[in-house]
C-alpha positions in Angstrom: 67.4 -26.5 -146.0 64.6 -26.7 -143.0 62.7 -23.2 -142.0 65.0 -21.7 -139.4 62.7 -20.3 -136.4 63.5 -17.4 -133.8 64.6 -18.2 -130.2 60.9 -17.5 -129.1 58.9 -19.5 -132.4 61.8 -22.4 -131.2 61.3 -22.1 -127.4 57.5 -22.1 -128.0 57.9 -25.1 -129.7 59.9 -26.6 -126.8 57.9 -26.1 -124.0 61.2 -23.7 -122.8 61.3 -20.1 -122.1 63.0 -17.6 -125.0 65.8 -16.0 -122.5 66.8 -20.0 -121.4 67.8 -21.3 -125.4 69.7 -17.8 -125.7 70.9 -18.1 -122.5 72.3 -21.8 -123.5 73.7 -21.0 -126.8 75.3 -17.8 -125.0 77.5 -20.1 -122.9 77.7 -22.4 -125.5 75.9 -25.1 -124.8 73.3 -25.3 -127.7 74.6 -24.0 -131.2 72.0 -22.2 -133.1 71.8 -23.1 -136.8 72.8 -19.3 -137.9 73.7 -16.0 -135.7 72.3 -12.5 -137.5 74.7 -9.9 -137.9 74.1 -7.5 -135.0 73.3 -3.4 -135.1 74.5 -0.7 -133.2 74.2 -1.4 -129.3 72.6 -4.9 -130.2 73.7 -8.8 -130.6 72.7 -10.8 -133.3 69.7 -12.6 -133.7 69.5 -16.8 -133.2 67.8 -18.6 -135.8 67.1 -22.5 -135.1 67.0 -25.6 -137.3 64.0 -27.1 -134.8 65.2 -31.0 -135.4 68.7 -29.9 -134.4 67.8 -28.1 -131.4 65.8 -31.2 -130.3 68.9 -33.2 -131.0 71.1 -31.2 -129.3 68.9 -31.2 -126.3 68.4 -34.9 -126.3 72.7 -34.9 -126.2 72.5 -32.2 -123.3 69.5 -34.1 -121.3 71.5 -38.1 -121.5 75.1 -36.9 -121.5 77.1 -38.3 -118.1 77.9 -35.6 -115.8 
């Protein structure tokens, strides 16, 4: 299995900012490799597979609209 990184490791990576990839796989348009379970009065955690992020971005970036 590939390292998993954190929203801001996986946005740094990217060249993106950390609220913009949660804010995408909020609404659903990127799906993170693995949600943490959440706490009291928080959400869980994203953690990213890096090549399927790229891939998935590639999909968003060339599909028709």
């Amino acid at each position: 299995m590939a390292d998993l990184l954190t929203t801001t490791q996986a946005a740094r990576e990217l060249g993106v900012s950390a609220r913009s990839l949660a804010r995408w796989a909020q609404e659903g348009r990127l799906r993170p490799a693995l949600i943490t379970p959440g706490g009291d009065k928080r959400s869980g955690r994203y953690l990213w597979d890096l090549e399927d992020l790229r891939d998935q971005l590639l999909k968003l970036r060339t599909r028709p609209e």
